[in-house]
N, CA, C and O of each residue as an XYZ file, in Angstrom:
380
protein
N      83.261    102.834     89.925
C      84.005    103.841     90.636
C      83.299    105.176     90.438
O      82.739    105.454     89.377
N      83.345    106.082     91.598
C      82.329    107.001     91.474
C      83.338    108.165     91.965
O      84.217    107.907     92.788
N      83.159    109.553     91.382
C      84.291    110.232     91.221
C      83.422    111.662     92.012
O      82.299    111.751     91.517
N      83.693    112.823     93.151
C      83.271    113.607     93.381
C      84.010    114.205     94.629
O      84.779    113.572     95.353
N      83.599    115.733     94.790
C      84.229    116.631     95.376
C      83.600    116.566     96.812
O      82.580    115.933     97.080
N      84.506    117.466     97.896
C      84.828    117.393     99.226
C      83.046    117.984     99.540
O      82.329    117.522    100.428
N      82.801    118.652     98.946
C      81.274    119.363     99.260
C      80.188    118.629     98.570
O      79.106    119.178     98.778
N      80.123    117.820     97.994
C      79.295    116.918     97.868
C      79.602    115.448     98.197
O      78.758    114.552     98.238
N      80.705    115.337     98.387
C      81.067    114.165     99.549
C      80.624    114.763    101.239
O      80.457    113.887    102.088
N      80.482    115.991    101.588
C      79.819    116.232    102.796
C      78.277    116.229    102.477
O      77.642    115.441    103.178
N      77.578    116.919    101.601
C      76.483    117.054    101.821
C      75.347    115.583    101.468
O      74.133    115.393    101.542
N      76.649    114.700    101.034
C      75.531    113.011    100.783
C      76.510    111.847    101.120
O      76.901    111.104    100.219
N      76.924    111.678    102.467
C      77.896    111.162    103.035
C      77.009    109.893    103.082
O      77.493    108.852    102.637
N      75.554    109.891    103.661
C      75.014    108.351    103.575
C      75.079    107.784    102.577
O      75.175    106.558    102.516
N      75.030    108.772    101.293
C      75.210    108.285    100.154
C      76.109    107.091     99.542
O      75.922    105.991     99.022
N      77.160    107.902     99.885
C      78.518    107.705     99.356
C      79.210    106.303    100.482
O      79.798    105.321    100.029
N      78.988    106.513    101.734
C      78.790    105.287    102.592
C      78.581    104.321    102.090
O      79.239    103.349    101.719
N      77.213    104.736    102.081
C      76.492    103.252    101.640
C      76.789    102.518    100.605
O      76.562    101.313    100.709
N      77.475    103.129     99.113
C      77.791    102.839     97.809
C      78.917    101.983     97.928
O      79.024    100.973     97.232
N      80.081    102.452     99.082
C      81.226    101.596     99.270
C      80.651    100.453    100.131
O      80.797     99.310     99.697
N      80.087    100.614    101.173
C      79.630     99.269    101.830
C      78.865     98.598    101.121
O      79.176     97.486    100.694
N      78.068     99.007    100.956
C      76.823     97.879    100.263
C      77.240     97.220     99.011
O      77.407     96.001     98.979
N      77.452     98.122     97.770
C      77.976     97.796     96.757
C      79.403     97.657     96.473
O      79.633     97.568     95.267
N      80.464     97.610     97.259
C      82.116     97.409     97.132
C      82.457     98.817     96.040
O      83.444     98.930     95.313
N      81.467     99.672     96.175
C      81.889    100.633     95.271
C      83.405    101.611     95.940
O      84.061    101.287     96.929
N      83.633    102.771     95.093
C      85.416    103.144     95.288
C      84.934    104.925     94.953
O      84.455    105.216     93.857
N      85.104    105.801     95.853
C      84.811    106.866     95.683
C      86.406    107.858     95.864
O      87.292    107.910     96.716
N      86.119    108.576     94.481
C      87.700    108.764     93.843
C      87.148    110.606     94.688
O      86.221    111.035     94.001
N      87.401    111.364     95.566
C      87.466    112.409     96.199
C      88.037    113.566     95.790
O      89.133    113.652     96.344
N      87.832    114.490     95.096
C      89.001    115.380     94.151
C      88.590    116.566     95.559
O      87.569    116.601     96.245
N      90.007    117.569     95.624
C      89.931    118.439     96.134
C      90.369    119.687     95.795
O      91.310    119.675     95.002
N      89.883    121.038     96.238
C      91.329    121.759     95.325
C      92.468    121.954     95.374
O      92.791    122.065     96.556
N      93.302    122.063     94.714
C      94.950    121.840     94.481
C      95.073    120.871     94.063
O      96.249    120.562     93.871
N      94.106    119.920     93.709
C      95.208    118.812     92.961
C      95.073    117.482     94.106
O      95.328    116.325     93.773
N      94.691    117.819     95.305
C      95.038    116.809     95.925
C      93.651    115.859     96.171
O      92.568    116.283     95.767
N      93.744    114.647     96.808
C      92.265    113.689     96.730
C      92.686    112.446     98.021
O      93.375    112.240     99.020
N      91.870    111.980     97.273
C      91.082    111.100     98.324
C      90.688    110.079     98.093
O      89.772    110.196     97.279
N      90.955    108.519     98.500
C      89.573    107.330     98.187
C      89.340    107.053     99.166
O      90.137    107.019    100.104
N      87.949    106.729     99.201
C      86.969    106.342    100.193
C      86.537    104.887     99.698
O      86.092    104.673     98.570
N      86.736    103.848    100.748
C      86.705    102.330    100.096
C      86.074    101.765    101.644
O      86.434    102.114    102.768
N      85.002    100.764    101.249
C      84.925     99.907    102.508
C      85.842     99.032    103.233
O      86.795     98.422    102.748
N      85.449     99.038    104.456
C      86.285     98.627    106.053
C      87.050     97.180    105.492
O      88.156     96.700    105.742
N      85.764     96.666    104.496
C      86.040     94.997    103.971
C      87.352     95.204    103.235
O      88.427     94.630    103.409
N      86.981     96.259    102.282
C      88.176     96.521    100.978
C      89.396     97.032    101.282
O      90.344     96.973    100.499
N      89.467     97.741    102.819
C      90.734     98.187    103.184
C      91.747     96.901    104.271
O      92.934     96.849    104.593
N      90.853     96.243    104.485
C      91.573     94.932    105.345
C      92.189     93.647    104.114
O      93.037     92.756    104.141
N      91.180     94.196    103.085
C      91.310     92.734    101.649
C      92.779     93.770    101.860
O      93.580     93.773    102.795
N      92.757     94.401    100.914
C      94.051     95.136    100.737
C      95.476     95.252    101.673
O      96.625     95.453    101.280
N      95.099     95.103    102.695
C      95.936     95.371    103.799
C      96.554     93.789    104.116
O      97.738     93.735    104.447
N      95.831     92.598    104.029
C      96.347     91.493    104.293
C      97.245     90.901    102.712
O      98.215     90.157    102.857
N      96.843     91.277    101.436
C      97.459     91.005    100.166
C      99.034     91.545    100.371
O     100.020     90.896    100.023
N      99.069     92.928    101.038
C     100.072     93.826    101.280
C     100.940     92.804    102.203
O     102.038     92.419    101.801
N     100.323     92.306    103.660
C     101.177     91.551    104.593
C     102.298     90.134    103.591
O     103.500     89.871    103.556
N     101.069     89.574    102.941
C     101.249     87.972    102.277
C     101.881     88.699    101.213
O     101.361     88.009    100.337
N     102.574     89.523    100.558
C     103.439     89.969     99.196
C     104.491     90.525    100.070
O     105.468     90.584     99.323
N     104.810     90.923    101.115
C     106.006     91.498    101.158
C     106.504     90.315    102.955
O     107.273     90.815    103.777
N     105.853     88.752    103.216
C     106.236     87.709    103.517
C     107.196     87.281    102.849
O     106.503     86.893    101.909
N     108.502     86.950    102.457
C     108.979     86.040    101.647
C     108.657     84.634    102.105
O     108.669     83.827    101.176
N     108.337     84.067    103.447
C     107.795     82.584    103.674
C     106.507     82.446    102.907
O     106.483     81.533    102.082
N     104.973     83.515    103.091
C     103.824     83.210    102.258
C     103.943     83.059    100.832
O     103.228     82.301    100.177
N     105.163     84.036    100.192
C     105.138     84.114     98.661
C     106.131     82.717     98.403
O     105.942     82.139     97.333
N     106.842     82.331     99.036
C     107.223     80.896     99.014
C     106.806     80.130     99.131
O     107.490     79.157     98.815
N     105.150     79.771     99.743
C     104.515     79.134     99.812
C     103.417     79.308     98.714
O     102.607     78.387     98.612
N     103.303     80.333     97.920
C     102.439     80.654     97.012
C     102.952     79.959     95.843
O     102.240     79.323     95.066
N     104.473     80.130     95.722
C     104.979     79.777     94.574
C     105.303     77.992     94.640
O     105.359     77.202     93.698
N     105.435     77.804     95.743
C     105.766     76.372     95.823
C     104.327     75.504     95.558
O     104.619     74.385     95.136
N     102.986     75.679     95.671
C     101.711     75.450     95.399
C     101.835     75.320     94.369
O     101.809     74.173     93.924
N     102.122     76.947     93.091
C     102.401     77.105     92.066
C     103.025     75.980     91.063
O     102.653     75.731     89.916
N     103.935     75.451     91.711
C     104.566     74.641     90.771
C     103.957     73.041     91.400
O     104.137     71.925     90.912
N     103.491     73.279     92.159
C     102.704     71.762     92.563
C     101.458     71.548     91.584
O     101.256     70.601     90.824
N     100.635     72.745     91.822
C      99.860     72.762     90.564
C     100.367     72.274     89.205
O      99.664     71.401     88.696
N     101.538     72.696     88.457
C     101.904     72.776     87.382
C     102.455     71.341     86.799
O     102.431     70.910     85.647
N     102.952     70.768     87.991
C     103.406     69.302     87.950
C     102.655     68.602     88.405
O     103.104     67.537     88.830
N     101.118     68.873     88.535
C     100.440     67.593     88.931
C      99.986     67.446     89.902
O      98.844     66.993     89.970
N     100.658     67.750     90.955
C     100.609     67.465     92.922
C      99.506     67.909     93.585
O      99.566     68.517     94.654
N      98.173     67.549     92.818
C      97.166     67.720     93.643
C      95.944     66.920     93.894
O      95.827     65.763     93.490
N      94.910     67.639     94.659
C      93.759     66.378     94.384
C      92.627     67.334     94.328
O      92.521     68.145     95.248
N      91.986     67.335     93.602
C      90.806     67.635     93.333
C      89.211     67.119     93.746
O      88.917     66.011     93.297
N      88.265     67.751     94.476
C      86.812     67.369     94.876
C      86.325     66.763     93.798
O      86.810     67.095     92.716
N      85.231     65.712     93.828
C      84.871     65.067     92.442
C      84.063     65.299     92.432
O      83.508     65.540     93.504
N      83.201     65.436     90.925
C      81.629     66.343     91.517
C      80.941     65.596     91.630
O      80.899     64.612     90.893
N      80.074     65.832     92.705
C      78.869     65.350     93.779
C      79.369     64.590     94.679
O      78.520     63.895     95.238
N      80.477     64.446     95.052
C      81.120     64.154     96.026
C      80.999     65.158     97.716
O      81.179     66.376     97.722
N      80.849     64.790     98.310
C      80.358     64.998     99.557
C      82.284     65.786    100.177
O      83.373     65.244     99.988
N      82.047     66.967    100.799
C      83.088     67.471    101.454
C      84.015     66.836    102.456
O      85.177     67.092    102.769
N      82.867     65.632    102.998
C      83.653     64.798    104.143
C      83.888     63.524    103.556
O      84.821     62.829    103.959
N      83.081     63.127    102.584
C      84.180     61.847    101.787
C      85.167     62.733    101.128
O      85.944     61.843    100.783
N      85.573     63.539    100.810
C      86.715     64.331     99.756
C      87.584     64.550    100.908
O      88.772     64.605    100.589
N      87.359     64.681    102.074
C      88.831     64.670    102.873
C      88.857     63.333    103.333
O      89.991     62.888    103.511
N      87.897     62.559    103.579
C      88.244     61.087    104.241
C      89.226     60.394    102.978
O      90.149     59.612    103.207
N      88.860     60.807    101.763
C      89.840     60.055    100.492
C      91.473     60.790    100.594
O      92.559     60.240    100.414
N      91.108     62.520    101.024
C      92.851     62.488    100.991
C      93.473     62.772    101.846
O      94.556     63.352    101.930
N      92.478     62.171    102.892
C      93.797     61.610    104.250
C      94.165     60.398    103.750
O      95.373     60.364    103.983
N      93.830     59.259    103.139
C      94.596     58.455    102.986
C      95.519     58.396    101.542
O      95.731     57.302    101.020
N      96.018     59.583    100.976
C      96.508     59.700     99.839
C      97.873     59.614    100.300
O      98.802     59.683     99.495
């Protein structure tokens, strides 16, 4: 996370661009008064934005939690290693 002001966030904007795109970096924007800013890539604001949709779903988080306890009791099937992707579903279609 990379931390800097409104005038050197203008004068190295490719900079600071590029740091969030390229590297998933998080640019913390201070201004004066107290007030700010993050600057995050297009990727990191849609990750964020769909976590937001699927947490405030009560059907997805019901489906998160119902997995949850499928996991916990057993209810699954697992790829075997070196097992081929299309024998691993041809085995659990017939499960």
């Amino acid at each position: 996370m990379r931390t800097t002001n409104f005038t050197d966030l203008r004068n190295n904007l490719k900079k600071y661009l590029d740091a969030v795109t390229n590297d998933s970096d998080t640019v913390i924007i201070n201004r004066d008064g107290g007030t700010g800013a993050v600057l995050i890539s297009l990727d990191e604001y849609n990750a964020i934005k769909e976590t937001e949709y699927i947490m405030t779903s009560p059907a997805m988080m019901e489906a998160i939690r119902e997995g949850e306890r499928d996991i916990k009791e057993g209810r699954f099937v697992s790829q075997q290693p070196g097992e081929s992707i299309s024998d691993f579903l041809n085995r659990i279609a017939n499960v």
